[in-house]
Backbone as XML, in Angstrom:
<?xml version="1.0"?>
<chain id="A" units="angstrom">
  <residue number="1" name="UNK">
    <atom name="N" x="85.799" y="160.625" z="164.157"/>
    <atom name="CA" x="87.078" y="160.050" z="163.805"/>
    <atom name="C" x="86.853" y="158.665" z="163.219"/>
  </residue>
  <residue number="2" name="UNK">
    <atom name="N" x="87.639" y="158.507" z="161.961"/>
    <atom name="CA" x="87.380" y="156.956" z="161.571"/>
    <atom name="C" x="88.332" y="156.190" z="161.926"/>
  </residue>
  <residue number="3" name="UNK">
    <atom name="N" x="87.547" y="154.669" z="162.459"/>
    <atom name="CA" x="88.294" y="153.687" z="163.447"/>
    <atom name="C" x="90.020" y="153.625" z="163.123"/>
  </residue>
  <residue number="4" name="UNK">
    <atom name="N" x="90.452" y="153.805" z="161.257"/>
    <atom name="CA" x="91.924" y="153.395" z="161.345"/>
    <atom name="C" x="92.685" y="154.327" z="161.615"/>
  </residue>
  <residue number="5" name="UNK">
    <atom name="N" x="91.884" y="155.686" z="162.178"/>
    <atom name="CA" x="92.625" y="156.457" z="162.241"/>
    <atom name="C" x="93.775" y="156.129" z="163.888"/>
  </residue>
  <residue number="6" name="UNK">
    <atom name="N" x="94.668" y="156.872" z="163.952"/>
    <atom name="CA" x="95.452" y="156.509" z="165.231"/>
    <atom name="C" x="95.427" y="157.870" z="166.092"/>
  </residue>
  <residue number="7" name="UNK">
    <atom name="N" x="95.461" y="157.728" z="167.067"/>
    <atom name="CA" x="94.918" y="158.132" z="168.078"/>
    <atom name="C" x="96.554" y="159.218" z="168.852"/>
  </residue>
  <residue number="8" name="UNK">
    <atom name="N" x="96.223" y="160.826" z="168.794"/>
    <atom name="CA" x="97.135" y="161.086" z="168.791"/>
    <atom name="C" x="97.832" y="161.237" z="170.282"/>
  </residue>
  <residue number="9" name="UNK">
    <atom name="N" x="99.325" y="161.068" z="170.427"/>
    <atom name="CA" x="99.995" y="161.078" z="172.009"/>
    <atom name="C" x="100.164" y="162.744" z="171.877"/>
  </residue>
  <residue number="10" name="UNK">
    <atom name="N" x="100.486" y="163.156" z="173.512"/>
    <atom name="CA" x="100.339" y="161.881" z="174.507"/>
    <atom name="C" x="99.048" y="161.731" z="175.463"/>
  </residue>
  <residue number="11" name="UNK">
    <atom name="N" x="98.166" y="162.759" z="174.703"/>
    <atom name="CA" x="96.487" y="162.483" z="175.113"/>
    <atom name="C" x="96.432" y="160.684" z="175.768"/>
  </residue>
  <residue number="12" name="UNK">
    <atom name="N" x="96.737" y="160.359" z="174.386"/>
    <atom name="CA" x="96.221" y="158.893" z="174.520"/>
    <atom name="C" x="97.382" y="157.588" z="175.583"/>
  </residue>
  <residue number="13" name="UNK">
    <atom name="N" x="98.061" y="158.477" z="175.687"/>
    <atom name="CA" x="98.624" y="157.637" z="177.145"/>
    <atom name="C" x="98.076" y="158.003" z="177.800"/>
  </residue>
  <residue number="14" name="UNK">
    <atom name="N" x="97.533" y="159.046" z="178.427"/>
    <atom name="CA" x="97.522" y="160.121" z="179.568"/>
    <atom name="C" x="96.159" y="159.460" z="180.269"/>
  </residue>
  <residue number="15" name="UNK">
    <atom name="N" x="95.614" y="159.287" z="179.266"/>
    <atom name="CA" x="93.849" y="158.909" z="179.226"/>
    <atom name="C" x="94.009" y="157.620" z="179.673"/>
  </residue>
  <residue number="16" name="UNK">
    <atom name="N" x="94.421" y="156.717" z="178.742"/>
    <atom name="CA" x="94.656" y="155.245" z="179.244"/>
    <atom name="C" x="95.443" y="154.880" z="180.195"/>
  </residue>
  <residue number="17" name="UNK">
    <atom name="N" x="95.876" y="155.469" z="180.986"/>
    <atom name="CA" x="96.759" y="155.300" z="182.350"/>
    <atom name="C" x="96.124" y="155.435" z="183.525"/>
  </residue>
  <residue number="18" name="UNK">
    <atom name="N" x="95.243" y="156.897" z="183.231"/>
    <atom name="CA" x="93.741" y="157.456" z="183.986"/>
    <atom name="C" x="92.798" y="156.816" z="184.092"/>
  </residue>
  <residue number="19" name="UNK">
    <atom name="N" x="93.249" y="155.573" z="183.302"/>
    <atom name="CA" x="91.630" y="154.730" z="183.189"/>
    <atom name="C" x="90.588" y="154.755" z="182.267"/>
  </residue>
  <residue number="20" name="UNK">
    <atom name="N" x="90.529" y="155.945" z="181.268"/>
    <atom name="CA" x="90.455" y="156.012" z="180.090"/>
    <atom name="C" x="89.355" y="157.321" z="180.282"/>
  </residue>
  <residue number="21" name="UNK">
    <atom name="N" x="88.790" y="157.067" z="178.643"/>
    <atom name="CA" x="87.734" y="158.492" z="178.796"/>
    <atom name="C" x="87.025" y="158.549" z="179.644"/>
  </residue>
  <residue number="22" name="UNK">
    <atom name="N" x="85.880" y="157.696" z="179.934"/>
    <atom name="CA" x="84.792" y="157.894" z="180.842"/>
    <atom name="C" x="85.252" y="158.472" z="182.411"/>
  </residue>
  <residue number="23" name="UNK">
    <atom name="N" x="86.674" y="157.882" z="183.150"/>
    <atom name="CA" x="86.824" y="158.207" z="183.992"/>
    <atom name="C" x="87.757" y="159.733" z="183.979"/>
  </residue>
  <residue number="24" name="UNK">
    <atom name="N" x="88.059" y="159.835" z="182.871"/>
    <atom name="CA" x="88.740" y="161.207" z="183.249"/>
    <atom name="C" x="87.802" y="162.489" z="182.550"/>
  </residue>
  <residue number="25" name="UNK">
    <atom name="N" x="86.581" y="162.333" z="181.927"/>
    <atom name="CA" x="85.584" y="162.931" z="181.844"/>
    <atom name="C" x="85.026" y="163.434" z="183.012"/>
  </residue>
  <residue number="26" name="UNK">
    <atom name="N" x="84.657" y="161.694" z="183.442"/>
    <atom name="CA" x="83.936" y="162.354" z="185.165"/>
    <atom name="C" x="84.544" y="163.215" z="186.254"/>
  </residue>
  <residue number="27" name="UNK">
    <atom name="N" x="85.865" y="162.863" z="186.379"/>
    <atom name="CA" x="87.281" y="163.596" z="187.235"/>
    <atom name="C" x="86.649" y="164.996" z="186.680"/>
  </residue>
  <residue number="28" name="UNK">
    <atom name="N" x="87.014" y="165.209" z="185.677"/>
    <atom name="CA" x="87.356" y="166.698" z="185.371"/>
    <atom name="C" x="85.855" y="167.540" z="184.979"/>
  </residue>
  <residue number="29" name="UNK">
    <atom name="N" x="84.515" y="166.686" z="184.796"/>
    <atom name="CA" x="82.979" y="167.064" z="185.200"/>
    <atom name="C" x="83.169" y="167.364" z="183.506"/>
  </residue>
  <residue number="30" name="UNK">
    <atom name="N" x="83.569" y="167.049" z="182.600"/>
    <atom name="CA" x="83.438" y="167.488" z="181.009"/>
    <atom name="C" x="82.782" y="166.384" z="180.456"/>
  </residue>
  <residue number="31" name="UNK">
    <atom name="N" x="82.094" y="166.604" z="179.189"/>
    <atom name="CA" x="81.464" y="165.290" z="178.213"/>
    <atom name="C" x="82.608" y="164.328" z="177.763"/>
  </residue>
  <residue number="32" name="UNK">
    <atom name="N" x="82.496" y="163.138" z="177.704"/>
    <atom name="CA" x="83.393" y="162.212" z="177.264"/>
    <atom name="C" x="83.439" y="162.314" z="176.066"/>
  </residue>
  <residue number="33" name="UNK">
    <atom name="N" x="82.984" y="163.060" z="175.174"/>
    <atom name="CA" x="83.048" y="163.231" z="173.756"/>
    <atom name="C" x="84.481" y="164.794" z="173.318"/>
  </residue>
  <residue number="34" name="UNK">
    <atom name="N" x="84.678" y="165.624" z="174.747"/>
    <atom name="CA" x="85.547" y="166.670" z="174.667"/>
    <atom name="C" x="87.151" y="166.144" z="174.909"/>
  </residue>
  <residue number="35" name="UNK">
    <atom name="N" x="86.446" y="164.589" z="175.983"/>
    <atom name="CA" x="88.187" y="164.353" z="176.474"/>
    <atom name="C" x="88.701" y="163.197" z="175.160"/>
  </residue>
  <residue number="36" name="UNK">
    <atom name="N" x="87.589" y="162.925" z="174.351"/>
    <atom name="CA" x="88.315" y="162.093" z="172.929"/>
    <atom name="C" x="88.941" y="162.901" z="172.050"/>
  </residue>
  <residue number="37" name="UNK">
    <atom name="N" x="87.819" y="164.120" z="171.554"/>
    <atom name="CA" x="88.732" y="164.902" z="170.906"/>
    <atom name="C" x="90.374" y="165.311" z="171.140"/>
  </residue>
  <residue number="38" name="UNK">
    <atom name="N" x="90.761" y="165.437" z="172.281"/>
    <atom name="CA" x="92.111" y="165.262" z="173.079"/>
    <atom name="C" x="93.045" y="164.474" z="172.090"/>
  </residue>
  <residue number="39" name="UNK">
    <atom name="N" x="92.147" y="163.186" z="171.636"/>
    <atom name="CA" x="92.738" y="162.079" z="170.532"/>
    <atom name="C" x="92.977" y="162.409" z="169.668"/>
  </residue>
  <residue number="40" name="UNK">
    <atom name="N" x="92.293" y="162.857" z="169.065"/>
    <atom name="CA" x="91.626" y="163.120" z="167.496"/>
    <atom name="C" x="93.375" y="164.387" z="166.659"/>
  </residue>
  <residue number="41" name="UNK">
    <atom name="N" x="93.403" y="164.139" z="165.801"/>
    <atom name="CA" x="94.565" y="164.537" z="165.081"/>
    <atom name="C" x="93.894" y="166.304" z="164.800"/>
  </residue>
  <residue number="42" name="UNK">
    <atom name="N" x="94.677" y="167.237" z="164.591"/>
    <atom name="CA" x="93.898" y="168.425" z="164.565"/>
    <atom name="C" x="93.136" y="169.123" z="163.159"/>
  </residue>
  <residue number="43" name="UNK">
    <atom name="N" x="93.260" y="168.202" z="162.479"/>
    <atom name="CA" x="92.487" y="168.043" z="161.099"/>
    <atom name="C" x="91.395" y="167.298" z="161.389"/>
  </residue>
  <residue number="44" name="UNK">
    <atom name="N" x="90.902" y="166.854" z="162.498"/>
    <atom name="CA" x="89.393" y="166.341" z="162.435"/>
    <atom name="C" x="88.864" y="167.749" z="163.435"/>
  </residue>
  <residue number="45" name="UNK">
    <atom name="N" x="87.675" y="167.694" z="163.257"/>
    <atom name="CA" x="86.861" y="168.562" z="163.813"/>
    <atom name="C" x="86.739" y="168.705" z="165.635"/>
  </residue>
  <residue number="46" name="UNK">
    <atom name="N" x="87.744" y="169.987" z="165.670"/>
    <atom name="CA" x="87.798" y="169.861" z="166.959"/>
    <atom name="C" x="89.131" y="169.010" z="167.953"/>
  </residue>
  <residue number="47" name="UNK">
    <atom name="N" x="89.668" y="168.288" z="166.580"/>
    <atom name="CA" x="91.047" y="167.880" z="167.425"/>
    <atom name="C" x="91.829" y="168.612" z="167.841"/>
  </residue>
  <residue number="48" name="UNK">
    <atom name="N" x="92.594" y="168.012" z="168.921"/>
    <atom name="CA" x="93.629" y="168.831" z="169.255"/>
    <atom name="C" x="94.814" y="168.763" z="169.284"/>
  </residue>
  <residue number="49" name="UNK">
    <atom name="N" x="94.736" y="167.333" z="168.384"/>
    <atom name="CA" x="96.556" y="166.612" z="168.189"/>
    <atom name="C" x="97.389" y="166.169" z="169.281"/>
  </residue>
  <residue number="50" name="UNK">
    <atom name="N" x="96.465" y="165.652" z="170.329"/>
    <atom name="CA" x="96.781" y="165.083" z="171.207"/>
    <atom name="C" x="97.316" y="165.808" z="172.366"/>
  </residue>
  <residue number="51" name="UNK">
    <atom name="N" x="97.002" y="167.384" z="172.711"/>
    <atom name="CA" x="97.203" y="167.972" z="173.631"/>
    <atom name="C" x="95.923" y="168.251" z="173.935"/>
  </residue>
  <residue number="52" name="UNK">
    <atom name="N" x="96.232" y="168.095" z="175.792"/>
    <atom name="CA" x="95.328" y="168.412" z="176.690"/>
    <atom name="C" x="95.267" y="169.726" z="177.188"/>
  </residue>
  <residue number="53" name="UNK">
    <atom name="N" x="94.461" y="170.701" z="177.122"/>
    <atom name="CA" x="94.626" y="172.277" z="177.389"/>
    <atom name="C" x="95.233" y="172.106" z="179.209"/>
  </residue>
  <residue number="54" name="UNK">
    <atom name="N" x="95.869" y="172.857" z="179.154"/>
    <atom name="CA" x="96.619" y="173.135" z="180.290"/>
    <atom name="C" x="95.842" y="173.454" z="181.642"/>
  </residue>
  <residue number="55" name="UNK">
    <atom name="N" x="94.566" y="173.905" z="181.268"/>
    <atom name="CA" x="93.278" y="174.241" z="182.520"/>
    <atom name="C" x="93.173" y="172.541" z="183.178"/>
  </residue>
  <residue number="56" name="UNK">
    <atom name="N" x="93.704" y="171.954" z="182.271"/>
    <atom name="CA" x="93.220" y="169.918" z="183.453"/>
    <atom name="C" x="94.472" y="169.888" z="184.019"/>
  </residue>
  <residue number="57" name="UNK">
    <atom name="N" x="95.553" y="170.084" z="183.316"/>
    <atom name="CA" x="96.891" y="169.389" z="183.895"/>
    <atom name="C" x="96.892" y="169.177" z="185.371"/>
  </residue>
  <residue number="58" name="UNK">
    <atom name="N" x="96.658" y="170.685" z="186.318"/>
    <atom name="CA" x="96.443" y="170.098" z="187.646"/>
    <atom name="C" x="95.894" y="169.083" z="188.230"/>
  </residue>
  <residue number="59" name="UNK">
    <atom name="N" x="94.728" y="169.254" z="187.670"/>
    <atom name="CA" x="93.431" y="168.292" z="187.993"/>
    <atom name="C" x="94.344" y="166.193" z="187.856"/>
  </residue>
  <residue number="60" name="UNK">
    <atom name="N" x="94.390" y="166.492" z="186.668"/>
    <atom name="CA" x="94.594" y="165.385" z="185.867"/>
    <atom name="C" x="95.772" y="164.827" z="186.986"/>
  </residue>
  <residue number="61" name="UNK">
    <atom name="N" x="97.053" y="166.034" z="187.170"/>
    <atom name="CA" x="97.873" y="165.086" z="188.228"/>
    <atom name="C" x="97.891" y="164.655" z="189.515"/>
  </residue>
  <residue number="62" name="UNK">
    <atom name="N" x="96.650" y="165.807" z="190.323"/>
    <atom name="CA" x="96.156" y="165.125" z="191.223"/>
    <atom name="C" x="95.486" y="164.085" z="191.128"/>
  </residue>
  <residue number="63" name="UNK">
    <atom name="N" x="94.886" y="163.581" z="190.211"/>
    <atom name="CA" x="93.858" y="162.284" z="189.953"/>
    <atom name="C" x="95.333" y="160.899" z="189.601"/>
  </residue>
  <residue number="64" name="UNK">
    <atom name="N" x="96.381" y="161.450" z="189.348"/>
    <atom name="CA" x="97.110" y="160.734" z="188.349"/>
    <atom name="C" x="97.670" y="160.055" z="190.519"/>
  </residue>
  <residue number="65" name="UNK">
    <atom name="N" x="97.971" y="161.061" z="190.787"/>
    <atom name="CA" x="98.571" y="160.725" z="192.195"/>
    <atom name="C" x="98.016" y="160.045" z="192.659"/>
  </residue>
  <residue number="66" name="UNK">
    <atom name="N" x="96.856" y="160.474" z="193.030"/>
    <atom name="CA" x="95.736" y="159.309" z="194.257"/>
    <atom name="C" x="95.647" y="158.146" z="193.502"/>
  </residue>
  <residue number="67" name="UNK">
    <atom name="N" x="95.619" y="157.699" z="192.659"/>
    <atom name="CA" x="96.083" y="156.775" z="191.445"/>
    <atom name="C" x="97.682" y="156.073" z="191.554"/>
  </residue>
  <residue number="68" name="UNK">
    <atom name="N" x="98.288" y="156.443" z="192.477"/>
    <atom name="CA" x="99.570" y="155.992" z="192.423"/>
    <atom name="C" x="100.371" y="156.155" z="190.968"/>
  </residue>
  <residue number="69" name="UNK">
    <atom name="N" x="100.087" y="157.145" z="190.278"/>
    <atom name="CA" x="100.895" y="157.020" z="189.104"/>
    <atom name="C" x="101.758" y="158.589" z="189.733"/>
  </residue>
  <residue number="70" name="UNK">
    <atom name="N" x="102.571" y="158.493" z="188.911"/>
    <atom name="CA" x="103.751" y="159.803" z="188.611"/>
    <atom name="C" x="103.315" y="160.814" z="186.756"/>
  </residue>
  <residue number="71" name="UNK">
    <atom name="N" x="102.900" y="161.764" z="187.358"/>
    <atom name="CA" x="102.898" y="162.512" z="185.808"/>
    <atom name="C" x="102.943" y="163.956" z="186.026"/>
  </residue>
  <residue number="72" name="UNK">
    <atom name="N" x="103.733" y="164.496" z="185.523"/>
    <atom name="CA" x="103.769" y="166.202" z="185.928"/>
    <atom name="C" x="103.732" y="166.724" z="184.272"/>
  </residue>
  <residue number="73" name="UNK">
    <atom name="N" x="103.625" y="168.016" z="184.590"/>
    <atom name="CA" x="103.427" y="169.175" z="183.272"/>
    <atom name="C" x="104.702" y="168.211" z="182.116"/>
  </residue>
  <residue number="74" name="UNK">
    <atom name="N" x="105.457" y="168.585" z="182.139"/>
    <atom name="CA" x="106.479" y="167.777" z="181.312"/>
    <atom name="C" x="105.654" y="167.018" z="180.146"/>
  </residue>
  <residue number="75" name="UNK">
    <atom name="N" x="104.869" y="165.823" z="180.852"/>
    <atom name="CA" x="104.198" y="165.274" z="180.150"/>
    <atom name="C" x="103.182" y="165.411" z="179.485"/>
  </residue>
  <residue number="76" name="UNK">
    <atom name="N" x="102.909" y="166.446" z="179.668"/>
    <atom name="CA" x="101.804" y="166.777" z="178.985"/>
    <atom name="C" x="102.171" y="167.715" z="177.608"/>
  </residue>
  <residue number="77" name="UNK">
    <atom name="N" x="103.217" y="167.608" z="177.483"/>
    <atom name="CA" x="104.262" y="168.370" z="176.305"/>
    <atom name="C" x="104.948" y="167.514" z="175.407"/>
  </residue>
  <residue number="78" name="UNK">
    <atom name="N" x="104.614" y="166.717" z="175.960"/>
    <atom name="CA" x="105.823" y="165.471" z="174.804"/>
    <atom name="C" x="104.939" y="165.341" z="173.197"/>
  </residue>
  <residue number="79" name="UNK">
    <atom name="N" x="106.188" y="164.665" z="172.454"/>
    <atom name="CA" x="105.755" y="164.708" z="171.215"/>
    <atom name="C" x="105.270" y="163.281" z="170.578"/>
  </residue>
  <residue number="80" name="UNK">
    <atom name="N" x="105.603" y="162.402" z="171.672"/>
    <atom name="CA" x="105.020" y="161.016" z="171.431"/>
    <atom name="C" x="104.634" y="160.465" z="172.880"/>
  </residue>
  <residue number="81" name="UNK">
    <atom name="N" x="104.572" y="158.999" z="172.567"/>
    <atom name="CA" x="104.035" y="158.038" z="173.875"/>
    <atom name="C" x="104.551" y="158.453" z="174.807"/>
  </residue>
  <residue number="82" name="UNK">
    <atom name="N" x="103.797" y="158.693" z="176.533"/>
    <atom name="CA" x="104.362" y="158.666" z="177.052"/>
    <atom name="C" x="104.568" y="157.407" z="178.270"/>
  </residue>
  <residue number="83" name="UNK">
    <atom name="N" x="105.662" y="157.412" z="179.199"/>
    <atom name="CA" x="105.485" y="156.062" z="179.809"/>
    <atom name="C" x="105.235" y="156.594" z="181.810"/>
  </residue>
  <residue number="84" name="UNK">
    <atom name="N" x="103.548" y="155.798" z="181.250"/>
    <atom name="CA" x="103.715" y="156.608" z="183.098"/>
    <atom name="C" x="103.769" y="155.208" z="183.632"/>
  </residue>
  <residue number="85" name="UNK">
    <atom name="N" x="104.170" y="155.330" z="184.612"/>
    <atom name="CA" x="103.993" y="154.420" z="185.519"/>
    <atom name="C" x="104.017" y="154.178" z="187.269"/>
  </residue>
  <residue number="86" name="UNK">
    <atom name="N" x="103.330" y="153.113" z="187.724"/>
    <atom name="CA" x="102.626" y="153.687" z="188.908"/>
    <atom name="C" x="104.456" y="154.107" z="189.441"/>
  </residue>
  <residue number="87" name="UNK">
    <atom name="N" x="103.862" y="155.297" z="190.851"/>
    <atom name="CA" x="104.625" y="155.731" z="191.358"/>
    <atom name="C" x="105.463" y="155.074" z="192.338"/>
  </residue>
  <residue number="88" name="UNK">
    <atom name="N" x="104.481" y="153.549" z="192.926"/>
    <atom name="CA" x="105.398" y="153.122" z="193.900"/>
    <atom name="C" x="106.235" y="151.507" z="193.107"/>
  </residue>
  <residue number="89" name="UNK">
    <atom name="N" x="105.807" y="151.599" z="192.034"/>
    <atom name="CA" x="107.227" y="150.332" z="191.251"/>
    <atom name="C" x="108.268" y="151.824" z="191.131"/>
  </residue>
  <residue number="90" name="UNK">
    <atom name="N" x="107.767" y="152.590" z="190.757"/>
    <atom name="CA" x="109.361" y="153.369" z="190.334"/>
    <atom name="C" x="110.223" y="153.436" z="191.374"/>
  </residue>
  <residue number="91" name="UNK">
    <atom name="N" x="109.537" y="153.675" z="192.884"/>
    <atom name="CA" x="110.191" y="154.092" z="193.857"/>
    <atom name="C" x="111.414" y="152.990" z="194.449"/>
  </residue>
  <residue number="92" name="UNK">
    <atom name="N" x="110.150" y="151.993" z="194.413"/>
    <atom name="CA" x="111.270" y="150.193" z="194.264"/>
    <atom name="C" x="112.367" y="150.249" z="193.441"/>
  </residue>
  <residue number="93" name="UNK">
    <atom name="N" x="111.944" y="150.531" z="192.189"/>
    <atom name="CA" x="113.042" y="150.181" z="191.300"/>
    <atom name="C" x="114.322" y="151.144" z="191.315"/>
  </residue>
  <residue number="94" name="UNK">
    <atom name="N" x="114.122" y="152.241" z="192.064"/>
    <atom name="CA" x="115.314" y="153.309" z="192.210"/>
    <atom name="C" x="116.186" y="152.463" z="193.385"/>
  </residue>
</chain>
């Protein structure tokens, strides 16, 4: 992928909320080069336009939990940014 390219959602929230590639590589035992493609627009080799195959989603929201964040399937469907945020400001703020 070339650097100006932009980085497609909502992979790229999902990831950076998780702590980014390296740690949600290791979570899910895959190469950190499979969870970028995640990024990558689906005209580069191997992108996937910013969807995460549905085999992590579990994974990903148990990791997202012990993490104090909030993220369910939903999100992993959206068509842009998404906004996670940890689970116990939301709980405050309700």
């Amino acid at each position: 992928m070339m650097p100006d390219q932009k980085r497609c959602e909502p992979a790229t929230s999902i990831i950076g909320a998780l702590g980014g590639f390296a740690e949600v590589a290791g979570r899910l035992d895959v190469d950190h080069s499979t969870v970028h493609r995640w990024t990558y627009p689906t005209d580069a080799p191997q992108g996937t336009g910013g969807r995460i195959p549905p085999r992590h989603w579990d994974a990903l929201i148990e990791f997202a939990r012990e993490r104090g964040i909030e993220l369910s399937n939903a999100d992993f469907v959206s068509n842009g940014p998404i906004n996670v945020a940890p689970a116990a400001a939301e709980r405050l703020a309700s």
